[in-house]
N, C-alpha and C positions, 0 to 999 in steps of 0.2 A: 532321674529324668533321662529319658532315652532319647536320640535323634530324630530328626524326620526320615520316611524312609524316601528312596530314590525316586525320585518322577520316571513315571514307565514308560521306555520310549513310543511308542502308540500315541503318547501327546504332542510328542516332537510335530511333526506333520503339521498336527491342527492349528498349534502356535505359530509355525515359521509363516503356514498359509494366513493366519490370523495378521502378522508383523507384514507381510509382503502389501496384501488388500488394503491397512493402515499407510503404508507406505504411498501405494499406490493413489488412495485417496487425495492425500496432504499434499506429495511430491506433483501429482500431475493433474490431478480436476483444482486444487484451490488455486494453485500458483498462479494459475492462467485469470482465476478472478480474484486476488489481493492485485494483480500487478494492471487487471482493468482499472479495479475501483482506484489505486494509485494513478495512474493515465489519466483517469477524469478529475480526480482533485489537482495535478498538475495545470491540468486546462480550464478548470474553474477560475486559479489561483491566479493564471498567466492574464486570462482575459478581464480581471479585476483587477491587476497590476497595471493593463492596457488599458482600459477605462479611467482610472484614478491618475496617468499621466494625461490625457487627454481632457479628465477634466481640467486640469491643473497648468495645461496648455493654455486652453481656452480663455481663463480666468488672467495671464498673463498681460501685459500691457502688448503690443505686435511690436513696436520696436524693437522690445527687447532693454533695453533702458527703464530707468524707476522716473516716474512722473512725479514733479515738484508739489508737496502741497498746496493750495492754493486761492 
C-alpha cells in the first residue's frame, strides 16, 4: 500500500479563500442574527415575566394583609 500523494499547492488558495468566506459567513452575517433572535426571546420572556407579576398583583388583597375566612 502506497501513500497519498501531496496536495499541490494550487489548492492552497481555493481552500484558504474557501475557510475565510466560511469564516466570514458564521463570524459576521449570523452573529448579528442569533444575537437578534436572542434579544427578542429576552423581551418576549421579560414581558411575560411583567405580565404574570401584574397579574398576580392584581389578584392580591390591596392591603397587603390575608383576609379572615368568613
Amino acid at each position: 500500500m502506497t501513500g497519498k500523494p501531496p496536495i499541490p499547492r494550487y489548492w492552497w488558495p481555493l481552500w484558504l479563500l474557501a475557510l475565510a468566506a466560511g469564516l466570514f459567513v458564521f463570524y459576521v452575517l449570523f452573529t448579528p442574527v442569533w444575537i437578534g433572535i436572542r434579544l427578542v426571546s429576552w423581551l418576549a420572556e421579560r414581558r411575560n415575566h411583567a405580565a404574570a407579576i401584574a397579574a398576580a398583583a392584581s389578584e392580591a388583597p390591596a392591603s397587603g394583609r390575608a383576609q379572615r375566612p368568613g
